[in-house]
C-alpha positions in Angstrom: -48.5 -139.8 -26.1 -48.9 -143.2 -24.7 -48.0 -146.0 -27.0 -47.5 -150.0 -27.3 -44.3 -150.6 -25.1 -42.3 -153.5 -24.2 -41.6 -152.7 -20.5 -42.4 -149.9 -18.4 -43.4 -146.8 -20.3 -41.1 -143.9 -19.8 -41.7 -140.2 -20.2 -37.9 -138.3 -18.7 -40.3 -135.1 -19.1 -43.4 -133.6 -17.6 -44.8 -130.1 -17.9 -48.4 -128.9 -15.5 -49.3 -125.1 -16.3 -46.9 -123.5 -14.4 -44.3 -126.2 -13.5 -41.8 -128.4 -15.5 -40.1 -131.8 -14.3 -37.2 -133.8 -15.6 -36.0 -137.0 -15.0 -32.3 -137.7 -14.4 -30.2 -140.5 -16.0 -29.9 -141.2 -12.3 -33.6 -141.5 -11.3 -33.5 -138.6 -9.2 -36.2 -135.4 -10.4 -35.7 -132.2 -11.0 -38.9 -129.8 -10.9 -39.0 -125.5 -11.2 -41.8 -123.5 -11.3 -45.1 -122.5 -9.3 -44.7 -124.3 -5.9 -47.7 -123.2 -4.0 -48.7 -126.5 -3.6 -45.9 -128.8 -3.3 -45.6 -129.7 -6.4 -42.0 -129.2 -6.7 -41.1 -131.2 -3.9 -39.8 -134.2 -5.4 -35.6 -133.8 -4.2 -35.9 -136.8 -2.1 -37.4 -139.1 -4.9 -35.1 -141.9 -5.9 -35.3 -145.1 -8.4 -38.0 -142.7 -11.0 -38.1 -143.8 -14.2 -40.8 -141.9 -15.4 -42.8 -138.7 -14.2 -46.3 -136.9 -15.3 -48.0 -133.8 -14.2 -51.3 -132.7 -13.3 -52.8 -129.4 -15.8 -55.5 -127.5 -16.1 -58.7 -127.3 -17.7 -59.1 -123.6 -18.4 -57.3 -120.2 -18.5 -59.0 -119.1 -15.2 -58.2 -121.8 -12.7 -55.8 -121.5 -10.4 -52.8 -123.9 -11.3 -52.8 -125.8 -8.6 -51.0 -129.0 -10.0 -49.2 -132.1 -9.0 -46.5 -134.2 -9.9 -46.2 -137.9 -10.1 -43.2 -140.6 -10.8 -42.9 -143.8 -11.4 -40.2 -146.1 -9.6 -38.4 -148.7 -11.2 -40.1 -151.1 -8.7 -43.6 -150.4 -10.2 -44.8 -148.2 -6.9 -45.6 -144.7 -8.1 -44.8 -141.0 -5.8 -46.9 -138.2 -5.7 -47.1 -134.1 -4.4 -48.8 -131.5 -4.5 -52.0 -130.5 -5.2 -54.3 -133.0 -3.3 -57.4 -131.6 -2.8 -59.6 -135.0 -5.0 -56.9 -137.3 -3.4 -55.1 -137.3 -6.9 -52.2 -138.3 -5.0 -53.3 -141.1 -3.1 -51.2 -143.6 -5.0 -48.9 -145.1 -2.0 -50.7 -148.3 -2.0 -50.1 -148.9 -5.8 -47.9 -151.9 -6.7 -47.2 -153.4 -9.9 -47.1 -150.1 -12.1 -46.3 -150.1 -15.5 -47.4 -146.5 -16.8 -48.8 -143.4 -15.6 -50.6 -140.4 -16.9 -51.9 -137.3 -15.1 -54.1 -134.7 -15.4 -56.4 -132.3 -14.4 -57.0 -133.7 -10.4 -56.6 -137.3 -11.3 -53.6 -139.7 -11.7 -53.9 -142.9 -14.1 -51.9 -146.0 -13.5 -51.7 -149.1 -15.9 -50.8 -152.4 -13.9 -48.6 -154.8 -15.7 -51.7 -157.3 -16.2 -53.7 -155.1 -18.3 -55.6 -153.2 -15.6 -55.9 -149.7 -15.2 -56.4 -147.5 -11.2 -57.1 -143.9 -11.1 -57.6 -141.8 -8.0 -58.8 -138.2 -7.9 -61.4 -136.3 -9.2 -64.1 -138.5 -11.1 -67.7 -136.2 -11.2 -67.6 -136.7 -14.9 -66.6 -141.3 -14.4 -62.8 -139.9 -15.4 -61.6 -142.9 -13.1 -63.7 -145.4 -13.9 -61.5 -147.9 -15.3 -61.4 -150.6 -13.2 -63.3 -152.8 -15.3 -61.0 -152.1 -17.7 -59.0 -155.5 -19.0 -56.1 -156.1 -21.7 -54.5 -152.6 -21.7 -51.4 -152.0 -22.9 -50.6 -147.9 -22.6 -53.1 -144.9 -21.3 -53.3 -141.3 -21.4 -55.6 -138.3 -19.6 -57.5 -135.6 -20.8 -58.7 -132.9 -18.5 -62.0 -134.8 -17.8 -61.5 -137.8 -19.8 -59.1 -140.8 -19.5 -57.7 -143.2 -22.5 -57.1 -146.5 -22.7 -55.7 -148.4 -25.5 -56.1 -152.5 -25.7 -53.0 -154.8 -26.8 -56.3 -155.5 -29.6 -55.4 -151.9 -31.2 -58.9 -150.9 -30.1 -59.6 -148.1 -27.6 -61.5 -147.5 -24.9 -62.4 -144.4 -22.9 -64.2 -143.1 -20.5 -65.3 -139.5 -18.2 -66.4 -136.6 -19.8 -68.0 -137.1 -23.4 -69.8 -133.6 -24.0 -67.5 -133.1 -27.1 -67.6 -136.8 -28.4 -63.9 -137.3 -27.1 -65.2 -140.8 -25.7 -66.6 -142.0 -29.0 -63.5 -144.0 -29.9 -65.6 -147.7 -29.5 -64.9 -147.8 -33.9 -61.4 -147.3 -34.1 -59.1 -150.2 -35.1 -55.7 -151.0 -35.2 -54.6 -147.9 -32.8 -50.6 -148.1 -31.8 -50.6 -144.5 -29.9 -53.2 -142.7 -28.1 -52.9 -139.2 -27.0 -55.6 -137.0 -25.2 -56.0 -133.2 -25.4 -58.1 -131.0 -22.9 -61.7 -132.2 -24.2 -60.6 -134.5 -27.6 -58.7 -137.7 -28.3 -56.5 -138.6 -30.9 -55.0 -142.4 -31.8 -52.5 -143.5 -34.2 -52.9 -146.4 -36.3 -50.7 -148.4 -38.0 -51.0 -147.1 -41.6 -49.0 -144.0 -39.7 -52.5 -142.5 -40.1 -54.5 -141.0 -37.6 -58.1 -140.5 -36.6 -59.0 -137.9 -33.8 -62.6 -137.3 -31.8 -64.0 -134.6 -29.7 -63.5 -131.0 -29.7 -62.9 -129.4 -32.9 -63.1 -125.3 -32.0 -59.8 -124.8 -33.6 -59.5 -127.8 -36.1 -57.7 -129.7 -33.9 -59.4 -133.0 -34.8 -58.9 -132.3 -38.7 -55.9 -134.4 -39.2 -57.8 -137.3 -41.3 -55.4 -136.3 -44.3 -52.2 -137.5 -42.1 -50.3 -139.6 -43.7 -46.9 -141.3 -42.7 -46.7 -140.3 -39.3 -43.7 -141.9 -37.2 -44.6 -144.8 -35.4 -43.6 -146.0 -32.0 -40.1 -147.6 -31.7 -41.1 -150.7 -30.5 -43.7 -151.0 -33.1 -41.2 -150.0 -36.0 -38.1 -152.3 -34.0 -41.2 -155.6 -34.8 -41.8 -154.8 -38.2 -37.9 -154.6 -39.2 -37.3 -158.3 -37.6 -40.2 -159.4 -39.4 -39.0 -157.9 -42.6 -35.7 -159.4 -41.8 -37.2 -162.5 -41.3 -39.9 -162.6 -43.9 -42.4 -163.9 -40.4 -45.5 -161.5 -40.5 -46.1 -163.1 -37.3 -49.7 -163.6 -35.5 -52.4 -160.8 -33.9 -51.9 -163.0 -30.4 -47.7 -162.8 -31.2 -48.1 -158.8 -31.7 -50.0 -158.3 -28.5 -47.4 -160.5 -26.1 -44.8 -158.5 -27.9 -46.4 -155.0 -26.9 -47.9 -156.1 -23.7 -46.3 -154.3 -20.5 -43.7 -156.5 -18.8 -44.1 -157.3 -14.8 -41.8 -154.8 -12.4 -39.2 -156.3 -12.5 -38.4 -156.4 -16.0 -35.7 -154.0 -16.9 -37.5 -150.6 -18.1 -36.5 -149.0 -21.3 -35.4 -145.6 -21.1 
């Protein structure tokens, strides 16, 4: 789940279909699993503070998969799979976030813009108009972008409605299944769109769901301090900090 962060945003796990990776305290990666395609090559990697995966889209493909981290200096490593150039992220700089899935790689810049490479028949990596972004998250043919606002944008494959998200309002989280989308507000209720086969969009009766730390860290000092505070003061808080900021593990 991507969520409103004060520095980098860090995942220490990442899990494709047939492969698992794991971040040491270090910054070195550990990855075991299917390695037909690479995608457990990462021993050499060094300075990772976060990693993602590349899955699948249904029970019959293949696996192929591939893994990507995050350095502490805001350049992103990938391997693996590389067949829709979903790891052609050695010219990124400035990286604050990353998601993965399905043949594409997601990265949110620390200005509020978003770069995706890799597979994009359905516009799964069209988000470079995208401004004001503050965490994002992949589907298998979608791709999610939440605004320091609280609303959400989205874009790629909509067959399912996992793209109709243009209503929501103050969103904290946003996570993205294979074909649906699901957002956290900050009630700790949550709203969902898109694929529904097996109910997994029914969560409109959620109530008190845990909120990100940052987000429950802001409220607490402004309880302390009896300072609601201002929409413009709650998006600087929340807004991802340049690469050289320290990252919070």
């Amino acid at each position: 789940m991507a969520v409103l962060n004060t520095g980098m945003q860090c995942s220490p796990l990442a899990a494709g279909r047939r492969h698992t990776v794991g971040l040491r305290e270090d910054g070195t990666v550990l990855a075991a699993g299917d390695n037909r395609v690479r995608q457990c090559e990462v021993g050499d990697w060094r300075d990772i503070v976060s990693v993602a995966a590349g899955n699948v889209h249904m029970a019959v493909n293949t696996g192929n998969s591939h893994t990507v981290g995050l350095r502490a200096d805001g350049t992103v490593a990938a391997a693996g799979w590389n067949r829709h150039g979903q790891c052609e992220v050695a010219d990124w700089r400035d990286i604050a976030a990353i998601a993965a899935d399905w043949c594409r790689t997601v990265g949110l810049r620390s200005d509020g813009t978003v770069v995706a490479v890799g597979r994009n028949l359905e516009g799964e990596c069209d988000t470079g108009g995208w401004r004001d972004i503050v965490a994002i998250a992949a589907g298998s043919l979608h791709t999610v972008g939440l605004r320091a606002d609280g609303t959400v944008v989205a874009a790629g494959d909509n067959a399912f409605g996992q793209c109709e998200v243009g209503g929501w309002r103050g969103i904290v989280a946003v996570t993205a299944g294979c074909a649906h989308t699901v957002g956290l507000r900050a009630d700790g209720t949550v709203v969902a769109a898109g694929d529904n086969a097996f109910g997994q969009c029914e969560v409109g009766g959620w109530r008190g769901i845990r909120l990100p730390t940052g987000l429950r860290n802001a409220r607490h000092d402004q309880q302390s301090t009896g300072e609601a505070g201002t929409k413009a003061d709650a998006a600087a808080r929340f807004r991802p900090r340049r690469r050289n900021a320290a990252p919070e593990l």
